[in-house]
C-alpha positions in Angstrom: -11.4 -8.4 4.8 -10.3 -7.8 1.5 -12.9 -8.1 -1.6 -11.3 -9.0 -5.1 -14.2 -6.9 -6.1 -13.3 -4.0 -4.4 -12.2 -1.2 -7.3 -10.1 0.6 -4.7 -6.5 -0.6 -4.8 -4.7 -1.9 -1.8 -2.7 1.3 -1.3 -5.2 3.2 -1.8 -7.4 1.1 1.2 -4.5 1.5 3.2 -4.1 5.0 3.2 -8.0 5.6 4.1 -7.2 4.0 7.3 -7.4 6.6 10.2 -5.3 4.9 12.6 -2.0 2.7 12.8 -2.3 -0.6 11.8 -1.2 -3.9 13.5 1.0 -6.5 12.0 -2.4 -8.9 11.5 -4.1 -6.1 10.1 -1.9 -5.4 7.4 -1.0 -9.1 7.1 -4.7 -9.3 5.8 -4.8 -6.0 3.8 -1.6 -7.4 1.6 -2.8 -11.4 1.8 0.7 -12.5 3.6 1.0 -14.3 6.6 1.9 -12.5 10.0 5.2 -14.4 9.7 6.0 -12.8 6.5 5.2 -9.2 7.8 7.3 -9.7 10.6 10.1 -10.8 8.2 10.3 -7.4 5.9 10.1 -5.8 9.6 13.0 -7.6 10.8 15.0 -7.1 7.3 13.8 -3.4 7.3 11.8 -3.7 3.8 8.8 -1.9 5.0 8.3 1.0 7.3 7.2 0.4 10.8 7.8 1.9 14.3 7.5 0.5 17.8 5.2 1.7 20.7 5.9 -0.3 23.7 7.0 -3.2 21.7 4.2 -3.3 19.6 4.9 -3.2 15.9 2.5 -0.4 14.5 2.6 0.8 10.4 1.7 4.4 9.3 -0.8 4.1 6.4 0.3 7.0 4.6 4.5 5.2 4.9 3.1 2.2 4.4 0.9 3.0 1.2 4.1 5.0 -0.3 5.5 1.8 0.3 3.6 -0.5 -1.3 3.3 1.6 -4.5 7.3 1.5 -4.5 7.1 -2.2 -4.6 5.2 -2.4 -8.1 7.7 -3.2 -11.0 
């Protein structure tokens, strides 16, 4: 899904997404495994919210996010 190619950064692809994304498909976006997503979840490293026990990001949180986590 992702293209090394692809001039738009990561955030940036996030953010154009129109609805909330699943663990897998943010998994993908950031190239870590679903396990890993699930961790910073668990450990409360990156924003995410629940709907009917379903894990579910925001891509504008999660973009913010993601920026925050460049050093």
């Amino acid at each position: 899904m992702t293209d090394i190619d692809d001039p738009i950064d990561i955030p940036t692809r996030i953010e154009r997404q129109r609805k909330a994304m699943t663990v897998k498909q943010l998994a993908d976006l950031v190239q870590l495994s679903t396990k890993q997503i699930y961790e910073l979840v668990g450990k409360g490293h990156i924003p995410s919210y629940r709907i009917s026990g379903a894990i579910r990001f925001d891509p504008h949180h999660t973009a913010v996010w993601l920026r925050s986590q460049h050093s």
